[in-house]
C-alpha positions as CSV (number, residue, x, y, z in Angstrom):
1,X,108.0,48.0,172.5
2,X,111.0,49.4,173.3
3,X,113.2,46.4,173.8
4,X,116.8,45.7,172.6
5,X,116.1,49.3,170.8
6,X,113.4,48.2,168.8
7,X,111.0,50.9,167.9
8,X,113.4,53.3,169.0
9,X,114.8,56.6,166.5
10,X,118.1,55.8,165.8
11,X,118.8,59.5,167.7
12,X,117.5,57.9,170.8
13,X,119.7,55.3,170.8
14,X,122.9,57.4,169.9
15,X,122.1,59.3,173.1
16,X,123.3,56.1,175.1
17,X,126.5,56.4,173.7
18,X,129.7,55.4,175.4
19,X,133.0,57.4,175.4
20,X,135.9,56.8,176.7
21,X,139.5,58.4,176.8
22,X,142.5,55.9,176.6
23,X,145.3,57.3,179.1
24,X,147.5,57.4,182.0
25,X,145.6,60.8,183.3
26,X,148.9,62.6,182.3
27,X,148.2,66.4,180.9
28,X,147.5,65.2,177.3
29,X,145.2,63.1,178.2
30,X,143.2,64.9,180.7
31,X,143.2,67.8,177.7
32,X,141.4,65.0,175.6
33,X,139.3,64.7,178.1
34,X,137.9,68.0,178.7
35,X,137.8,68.9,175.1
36,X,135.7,65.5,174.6
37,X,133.3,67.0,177.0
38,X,133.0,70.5,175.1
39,X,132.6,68.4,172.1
40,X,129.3,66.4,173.6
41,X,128.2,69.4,175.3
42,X,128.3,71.2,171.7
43,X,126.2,68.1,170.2
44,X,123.9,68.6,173.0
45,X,124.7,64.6,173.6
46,X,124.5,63.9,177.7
47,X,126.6,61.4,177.5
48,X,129.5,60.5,180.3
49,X,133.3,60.1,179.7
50,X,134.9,57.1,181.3
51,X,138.8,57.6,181.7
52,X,140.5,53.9,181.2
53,X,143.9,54.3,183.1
54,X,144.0,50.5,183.0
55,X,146.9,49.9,180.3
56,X,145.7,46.2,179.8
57,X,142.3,47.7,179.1
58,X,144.3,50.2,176.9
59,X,146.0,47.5,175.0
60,X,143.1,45.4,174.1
61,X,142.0,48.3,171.7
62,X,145.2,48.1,169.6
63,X,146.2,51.2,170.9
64,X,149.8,51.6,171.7
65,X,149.9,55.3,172.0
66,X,147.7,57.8,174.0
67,X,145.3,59.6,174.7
68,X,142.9,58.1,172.5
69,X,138.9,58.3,172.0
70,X,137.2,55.6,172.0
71,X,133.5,56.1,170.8
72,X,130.8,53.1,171.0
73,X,133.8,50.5,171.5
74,X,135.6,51.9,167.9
75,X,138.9,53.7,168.6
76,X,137.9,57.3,166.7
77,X,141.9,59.0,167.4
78,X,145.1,57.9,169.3
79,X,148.0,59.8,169.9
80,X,147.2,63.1,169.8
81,X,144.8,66.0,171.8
82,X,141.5,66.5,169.6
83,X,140.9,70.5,169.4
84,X,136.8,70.4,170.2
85,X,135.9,71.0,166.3
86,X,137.9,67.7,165.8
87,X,136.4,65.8,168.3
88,X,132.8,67.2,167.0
89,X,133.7,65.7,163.8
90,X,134.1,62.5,165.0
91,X,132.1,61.8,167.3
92,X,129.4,62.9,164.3
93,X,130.9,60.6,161.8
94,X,130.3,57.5,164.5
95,X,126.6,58.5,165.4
96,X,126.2,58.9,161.3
């Protein structure tokens, strides 16, 4: 029974991951953004990238600086563009 992710490989459920990029949709953060999907697309993870613009929204994670990647509701990196390898790195780490 596949309910609530019971019975389910823990690679199944790491497919449903959810990513998000922290930002105003400035040039930094739209570079996040496309290197994010490079990153998932390396992994071979289908996953889709939801850009929060909201700064309330952004502000409830703690983060005060952006972009940022948010990974499975944990803040991975803030204040900086991820190259793809770093982003890869990551986003391994928080399916590990």
């Amino acid at each position: 029974m596949g309910l609530f992710g019971f019975g389910k490989k823990k690679e199944e459920l790491n497919e449903t991951s959810t990513v998000k990029v922290l930002g105003s949709g400035c040039a930094k953060c739209n570079e996040l953004e496309a290197n994010v999907k490079a990153a998932l697309t390396k992994l071979g993870m289908d996953t889709k990238i939801e850009h929060v613009t909201d700064f309330a929204v952004i502000a409830a994670y703690g983060v005060m600086t952006t972009p940022a990647l948010v990974v499975d509701e944990k803040v991975l990196s803030y204040g900086k563009v991820l190259k793809v390898e770093e982003a890869v790195a990551l986003i391994e780490k928080a399916r590990a």
